[in-house]
N, CA, C and O atoms as CSV, one atom per row, in Angstrom:
chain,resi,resn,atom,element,x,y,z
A,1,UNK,N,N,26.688,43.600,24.296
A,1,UNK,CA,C,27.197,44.929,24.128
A,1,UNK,C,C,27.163,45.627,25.472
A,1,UNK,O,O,26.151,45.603,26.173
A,2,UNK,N,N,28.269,46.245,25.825
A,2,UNK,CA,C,28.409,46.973,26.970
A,2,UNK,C,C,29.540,48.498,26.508
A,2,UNK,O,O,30.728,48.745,26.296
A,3,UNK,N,N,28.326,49.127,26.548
A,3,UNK,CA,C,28.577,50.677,26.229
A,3,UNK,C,C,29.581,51.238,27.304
A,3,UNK,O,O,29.225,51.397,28.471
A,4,UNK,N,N,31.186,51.610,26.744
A,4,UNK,CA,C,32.201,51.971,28.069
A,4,UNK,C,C,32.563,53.473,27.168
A,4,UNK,O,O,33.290,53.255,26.198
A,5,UNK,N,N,32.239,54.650,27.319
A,5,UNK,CA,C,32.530,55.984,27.283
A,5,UNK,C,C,33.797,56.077,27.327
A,5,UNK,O,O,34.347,56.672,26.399
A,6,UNK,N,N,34.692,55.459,28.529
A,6,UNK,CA,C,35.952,55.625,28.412
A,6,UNK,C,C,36.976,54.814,27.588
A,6,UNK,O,O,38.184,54.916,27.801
A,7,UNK,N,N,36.407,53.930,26.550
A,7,UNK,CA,C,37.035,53.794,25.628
A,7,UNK,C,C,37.001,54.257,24.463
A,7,UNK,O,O,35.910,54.400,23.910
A,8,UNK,N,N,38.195,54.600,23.820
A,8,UNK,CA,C,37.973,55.433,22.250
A,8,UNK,C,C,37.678,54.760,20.812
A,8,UNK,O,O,37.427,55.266,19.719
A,9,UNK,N,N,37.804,53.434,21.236
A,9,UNK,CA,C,37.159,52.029,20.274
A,9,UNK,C,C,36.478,51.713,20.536
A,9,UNK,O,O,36.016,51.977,21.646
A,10,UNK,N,N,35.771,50.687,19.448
A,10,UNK,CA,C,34.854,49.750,20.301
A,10,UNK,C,C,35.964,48.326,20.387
A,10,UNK,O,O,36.954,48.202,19.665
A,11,UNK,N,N,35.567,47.429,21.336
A,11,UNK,CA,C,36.441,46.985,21.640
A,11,UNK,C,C,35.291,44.980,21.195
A,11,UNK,O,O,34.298,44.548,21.780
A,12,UNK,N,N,36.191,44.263,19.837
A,12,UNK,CA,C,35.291,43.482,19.686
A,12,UNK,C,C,35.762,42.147,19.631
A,12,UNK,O,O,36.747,41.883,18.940
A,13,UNK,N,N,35.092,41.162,20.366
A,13,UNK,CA,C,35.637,39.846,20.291
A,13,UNK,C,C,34.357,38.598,19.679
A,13,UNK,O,O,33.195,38.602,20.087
A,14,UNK,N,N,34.785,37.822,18.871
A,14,UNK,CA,C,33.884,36.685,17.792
A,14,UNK,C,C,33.729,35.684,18.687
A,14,UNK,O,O,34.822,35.362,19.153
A,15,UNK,N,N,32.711,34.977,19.176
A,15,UNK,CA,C,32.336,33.465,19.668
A,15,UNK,C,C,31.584,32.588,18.699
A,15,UNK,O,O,30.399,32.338,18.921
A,16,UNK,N,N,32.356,31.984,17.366
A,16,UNK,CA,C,32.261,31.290,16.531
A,16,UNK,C,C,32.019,29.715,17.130
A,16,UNK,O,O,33.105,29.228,16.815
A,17,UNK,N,N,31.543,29.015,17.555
A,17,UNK,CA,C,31.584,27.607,18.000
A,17,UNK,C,C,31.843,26.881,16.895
A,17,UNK,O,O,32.391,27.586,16.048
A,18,UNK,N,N,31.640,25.498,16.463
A,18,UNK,CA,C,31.894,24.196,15.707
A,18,UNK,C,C,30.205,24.371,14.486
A,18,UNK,O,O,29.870,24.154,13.321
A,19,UNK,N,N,29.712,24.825,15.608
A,19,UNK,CA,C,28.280,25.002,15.219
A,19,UNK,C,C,28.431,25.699,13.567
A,19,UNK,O,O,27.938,25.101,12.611
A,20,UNK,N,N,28.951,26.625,13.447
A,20,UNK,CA,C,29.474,27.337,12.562
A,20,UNK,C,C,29.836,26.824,11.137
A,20,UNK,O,O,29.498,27.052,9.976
A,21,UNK,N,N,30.805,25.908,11.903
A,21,UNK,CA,C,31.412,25.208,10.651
A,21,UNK,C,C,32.888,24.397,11.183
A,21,UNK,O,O,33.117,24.208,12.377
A,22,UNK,N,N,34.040,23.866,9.820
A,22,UNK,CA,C,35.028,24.126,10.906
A,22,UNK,C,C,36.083,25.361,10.839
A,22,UNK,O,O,35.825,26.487,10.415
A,23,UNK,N,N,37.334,24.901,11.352
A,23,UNK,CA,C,38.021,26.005,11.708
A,23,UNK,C,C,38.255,26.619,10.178
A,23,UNK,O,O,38.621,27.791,10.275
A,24,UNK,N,N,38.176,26.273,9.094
A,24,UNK,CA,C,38.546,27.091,8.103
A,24,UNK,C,C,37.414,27.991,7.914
A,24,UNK,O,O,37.599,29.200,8.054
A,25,UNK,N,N,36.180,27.503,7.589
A,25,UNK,CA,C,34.801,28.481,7.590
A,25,UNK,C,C,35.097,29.237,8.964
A,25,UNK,O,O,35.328,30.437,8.813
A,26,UNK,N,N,35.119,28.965,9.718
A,26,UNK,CA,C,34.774,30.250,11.072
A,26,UNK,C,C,36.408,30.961,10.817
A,26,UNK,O,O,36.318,32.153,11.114
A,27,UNK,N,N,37.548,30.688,10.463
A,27,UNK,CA,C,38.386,31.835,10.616
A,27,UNK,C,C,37.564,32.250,9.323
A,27,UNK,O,O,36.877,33.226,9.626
A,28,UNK,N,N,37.442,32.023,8.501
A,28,UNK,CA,C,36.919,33.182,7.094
A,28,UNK,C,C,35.990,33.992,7.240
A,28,UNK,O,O,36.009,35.161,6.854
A,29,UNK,N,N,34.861,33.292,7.960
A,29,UNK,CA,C,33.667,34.438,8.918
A,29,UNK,C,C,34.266,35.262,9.900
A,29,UNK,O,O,33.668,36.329,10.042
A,30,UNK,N,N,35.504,35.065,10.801
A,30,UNK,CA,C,35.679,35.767,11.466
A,30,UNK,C,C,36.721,37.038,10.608
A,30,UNK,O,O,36.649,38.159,11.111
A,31,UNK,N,N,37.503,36.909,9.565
A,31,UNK,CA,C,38.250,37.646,8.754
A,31,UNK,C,C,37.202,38.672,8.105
A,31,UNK,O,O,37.438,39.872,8.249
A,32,UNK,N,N,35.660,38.134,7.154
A,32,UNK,CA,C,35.266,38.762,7.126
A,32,UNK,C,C,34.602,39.470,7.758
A,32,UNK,O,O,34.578,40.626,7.337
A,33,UNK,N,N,33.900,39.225,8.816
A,33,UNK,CA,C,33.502,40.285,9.868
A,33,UNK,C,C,34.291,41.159,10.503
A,33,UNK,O,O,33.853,42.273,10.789
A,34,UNK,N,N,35.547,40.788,10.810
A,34,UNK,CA,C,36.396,42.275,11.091
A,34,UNK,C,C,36.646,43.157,9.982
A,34,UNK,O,O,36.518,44.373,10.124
A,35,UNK,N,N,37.026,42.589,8.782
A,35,UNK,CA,C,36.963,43.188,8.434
A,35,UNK,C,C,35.524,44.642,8.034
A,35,UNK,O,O,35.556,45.854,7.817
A,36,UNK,N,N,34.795,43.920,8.097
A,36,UNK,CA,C,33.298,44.912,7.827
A,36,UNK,C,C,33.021,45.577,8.888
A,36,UNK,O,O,32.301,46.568,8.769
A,37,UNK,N,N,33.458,45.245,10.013
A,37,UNK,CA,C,33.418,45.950,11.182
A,37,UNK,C,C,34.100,47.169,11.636
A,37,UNK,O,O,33.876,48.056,12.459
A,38,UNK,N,N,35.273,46.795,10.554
A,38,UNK,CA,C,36.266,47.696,10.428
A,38,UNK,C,C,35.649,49.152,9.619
A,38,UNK,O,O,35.606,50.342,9.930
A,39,UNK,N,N,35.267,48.450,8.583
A,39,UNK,CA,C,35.266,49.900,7.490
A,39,UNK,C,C,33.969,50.244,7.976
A,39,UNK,O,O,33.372,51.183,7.449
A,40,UNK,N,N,33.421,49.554,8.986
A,40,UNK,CA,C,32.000,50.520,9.585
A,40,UNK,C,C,32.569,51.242,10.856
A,40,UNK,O,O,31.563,51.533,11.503
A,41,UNK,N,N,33.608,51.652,11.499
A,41,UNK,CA,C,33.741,51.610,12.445
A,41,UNK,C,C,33.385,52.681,13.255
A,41,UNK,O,O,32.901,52.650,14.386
A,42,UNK,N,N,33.709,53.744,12.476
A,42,UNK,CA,C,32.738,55.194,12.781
A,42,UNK,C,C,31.408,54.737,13.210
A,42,UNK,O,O,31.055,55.392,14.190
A,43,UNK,N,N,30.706,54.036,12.923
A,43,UNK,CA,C,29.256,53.998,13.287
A,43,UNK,C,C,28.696,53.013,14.442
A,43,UNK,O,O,27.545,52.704,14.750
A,44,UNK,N,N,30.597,52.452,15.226
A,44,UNK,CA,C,30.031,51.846,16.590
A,44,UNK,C,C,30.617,52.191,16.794
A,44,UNK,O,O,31.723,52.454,16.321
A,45,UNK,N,N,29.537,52.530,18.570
A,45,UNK,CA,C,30.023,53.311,19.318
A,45,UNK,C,C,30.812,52.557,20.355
A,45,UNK,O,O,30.700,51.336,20.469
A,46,UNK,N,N,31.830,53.479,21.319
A,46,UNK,CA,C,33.061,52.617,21.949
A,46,UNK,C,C,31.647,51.965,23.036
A,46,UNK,O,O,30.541,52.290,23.470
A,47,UNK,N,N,32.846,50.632,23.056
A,47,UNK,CA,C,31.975,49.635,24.129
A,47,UNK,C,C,32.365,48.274,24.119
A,47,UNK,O,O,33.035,48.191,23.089
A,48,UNK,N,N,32.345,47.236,24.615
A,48,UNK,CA,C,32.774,45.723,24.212
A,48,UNK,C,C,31.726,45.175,23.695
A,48,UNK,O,O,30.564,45.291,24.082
A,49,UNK,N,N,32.237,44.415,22.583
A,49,UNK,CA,C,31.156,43.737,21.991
A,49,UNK,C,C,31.743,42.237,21.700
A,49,UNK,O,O,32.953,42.092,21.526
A,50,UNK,N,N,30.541,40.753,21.637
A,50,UNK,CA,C,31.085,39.781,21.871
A,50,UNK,C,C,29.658,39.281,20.163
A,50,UNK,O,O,28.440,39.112,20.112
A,51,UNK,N,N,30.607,39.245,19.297
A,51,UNK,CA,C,30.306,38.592,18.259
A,51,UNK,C,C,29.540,37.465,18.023
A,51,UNK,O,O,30.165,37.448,16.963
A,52,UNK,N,N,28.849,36.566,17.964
A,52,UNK,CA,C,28.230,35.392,17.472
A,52,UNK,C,C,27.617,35.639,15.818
A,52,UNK,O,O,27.273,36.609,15.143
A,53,UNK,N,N,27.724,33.966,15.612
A,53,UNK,CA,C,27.266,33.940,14.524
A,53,UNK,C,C,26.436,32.174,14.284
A,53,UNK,O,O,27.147,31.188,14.477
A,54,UNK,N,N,24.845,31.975,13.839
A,54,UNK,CA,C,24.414,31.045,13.288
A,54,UNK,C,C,25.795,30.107,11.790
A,54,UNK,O,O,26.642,30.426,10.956
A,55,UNK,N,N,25.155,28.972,12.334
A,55,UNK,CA,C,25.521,28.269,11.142
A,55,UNK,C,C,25.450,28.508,9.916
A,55,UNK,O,O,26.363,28.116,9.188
A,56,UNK,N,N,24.048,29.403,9.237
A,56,UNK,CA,C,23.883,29.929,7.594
A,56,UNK,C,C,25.049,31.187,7.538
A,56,UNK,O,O,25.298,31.682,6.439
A,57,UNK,N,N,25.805,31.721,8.856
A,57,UNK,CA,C,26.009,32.791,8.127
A,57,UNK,C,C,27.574,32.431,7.603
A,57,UNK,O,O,28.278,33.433,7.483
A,58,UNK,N,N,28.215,31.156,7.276
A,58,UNK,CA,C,29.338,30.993,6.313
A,58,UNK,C,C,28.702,30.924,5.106
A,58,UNK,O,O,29.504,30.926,4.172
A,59,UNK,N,N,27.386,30.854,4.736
A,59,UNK,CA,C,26.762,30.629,3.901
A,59,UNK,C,C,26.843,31.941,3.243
A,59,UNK,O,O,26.660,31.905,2.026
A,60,UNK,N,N,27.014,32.793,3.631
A,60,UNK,CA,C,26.345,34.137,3.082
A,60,UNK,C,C,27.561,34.968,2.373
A,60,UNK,O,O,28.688,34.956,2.868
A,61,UNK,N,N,27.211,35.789,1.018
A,61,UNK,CA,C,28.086,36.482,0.619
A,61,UNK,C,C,28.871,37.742,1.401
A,61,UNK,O,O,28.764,38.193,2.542
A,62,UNK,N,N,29.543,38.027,0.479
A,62,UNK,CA,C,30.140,39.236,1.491
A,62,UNK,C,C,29.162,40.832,1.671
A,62,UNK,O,O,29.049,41.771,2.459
A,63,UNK,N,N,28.640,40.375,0.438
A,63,UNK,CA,C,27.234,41.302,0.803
A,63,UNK,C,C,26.095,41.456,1.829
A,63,UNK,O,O,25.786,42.342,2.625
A,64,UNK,N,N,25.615,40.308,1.520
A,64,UNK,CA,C,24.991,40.069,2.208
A,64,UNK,C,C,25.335,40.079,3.942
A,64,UNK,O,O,24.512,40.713,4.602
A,65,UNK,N,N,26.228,39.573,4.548
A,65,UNK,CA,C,26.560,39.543,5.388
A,65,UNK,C,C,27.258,41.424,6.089
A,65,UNK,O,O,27.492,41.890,7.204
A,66,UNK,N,N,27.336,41.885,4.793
A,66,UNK,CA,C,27.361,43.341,5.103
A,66,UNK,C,C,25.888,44.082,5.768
A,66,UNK,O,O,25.824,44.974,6.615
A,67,UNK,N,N,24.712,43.335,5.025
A,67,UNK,CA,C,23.696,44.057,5.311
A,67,UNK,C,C,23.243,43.192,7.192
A,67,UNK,O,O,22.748,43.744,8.174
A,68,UNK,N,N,23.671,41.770,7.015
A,68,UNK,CA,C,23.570,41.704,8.223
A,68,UNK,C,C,24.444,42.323,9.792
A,68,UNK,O,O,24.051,42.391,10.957
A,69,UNK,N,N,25.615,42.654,9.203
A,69,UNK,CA,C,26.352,43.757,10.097
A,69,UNK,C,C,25.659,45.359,10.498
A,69,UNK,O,O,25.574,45.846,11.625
A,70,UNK,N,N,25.302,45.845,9.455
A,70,UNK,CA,C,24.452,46.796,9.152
A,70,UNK,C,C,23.119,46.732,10.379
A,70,UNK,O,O,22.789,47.474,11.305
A,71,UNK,N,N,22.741,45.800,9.977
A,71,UNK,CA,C,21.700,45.722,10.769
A,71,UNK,C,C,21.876,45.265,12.287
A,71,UNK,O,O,20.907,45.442,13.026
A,72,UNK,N,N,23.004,44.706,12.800
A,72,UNK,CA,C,23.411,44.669,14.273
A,72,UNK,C,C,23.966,46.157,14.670
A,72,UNK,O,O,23.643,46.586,15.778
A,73,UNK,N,N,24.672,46.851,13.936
A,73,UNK,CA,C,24.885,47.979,14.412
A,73,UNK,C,C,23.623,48.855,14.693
A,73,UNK,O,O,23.435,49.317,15.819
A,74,UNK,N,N,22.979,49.020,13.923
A,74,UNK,CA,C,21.686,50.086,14.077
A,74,UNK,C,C,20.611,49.109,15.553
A,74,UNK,O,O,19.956,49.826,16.310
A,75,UNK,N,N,20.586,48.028,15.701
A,75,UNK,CA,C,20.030,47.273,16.781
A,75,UNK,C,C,20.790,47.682,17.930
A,75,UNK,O,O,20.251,47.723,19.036
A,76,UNK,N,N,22.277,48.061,17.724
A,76,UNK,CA,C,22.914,48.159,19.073
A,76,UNK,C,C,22.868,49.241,19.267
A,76,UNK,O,O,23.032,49.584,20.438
A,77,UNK,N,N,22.690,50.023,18.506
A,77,UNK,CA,C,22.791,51.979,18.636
A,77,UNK,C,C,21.471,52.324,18.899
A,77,UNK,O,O,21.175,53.441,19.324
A,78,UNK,N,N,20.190,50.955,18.556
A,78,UNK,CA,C,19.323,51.887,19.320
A,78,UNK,C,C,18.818,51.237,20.819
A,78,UNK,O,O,17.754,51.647,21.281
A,79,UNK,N,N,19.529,50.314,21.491
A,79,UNK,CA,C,19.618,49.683,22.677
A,79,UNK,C,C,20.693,50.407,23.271
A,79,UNK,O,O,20.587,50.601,24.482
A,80,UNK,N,N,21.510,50.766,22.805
A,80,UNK,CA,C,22.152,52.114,23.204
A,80,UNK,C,C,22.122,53.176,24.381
A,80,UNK,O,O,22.586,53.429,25.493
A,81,UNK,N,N,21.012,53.761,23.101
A,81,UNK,CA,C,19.989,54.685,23.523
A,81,UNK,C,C,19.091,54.722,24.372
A,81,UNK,O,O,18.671,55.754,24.895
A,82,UNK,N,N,18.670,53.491,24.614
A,82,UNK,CA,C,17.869,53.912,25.759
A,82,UNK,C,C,18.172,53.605,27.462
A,82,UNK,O,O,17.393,54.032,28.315
């Protein structure tokens, strides 16, 4: 994460490897994470951000994987901060 003021987005790119899964699991992790990224988007702040994801997380519902979004945002907002 690199906090840029002069952008009015945040600006976000996924580094899914093989590790992941294959290309059908990682585009579906990557579909759902924009998307959740999306309807959170008010709550990141503009900056570039470079996505990763472990192998369990094709594993994970869409819930679940909400609360793990959840919880990278509030990690990055308070590294943010200081």
């Amino acid at each position: 994460m690199i906090i840029d003021q002069t952008l009015t987005q945040p600006a976000i790119a996924y580094a899914l490897g093989r590790q992941v899964g294959g290309a059908v699991q990682r585009n579906l992790l990557r579909r759902r994470l924009r998307e959740l990224l999306k309807a959170k988007s008010s709550k990141v702040l503009p900056g570039w951000y470079l996505i990763g994801a472990a192998s369990g997380a094709t594993k994970l519902s869409f819930t679940d994987l909400g609360v793990q979004v959840d919880s990278l945002i509030e990690r990055c907002a308070i590294k943010a901060k200081k």
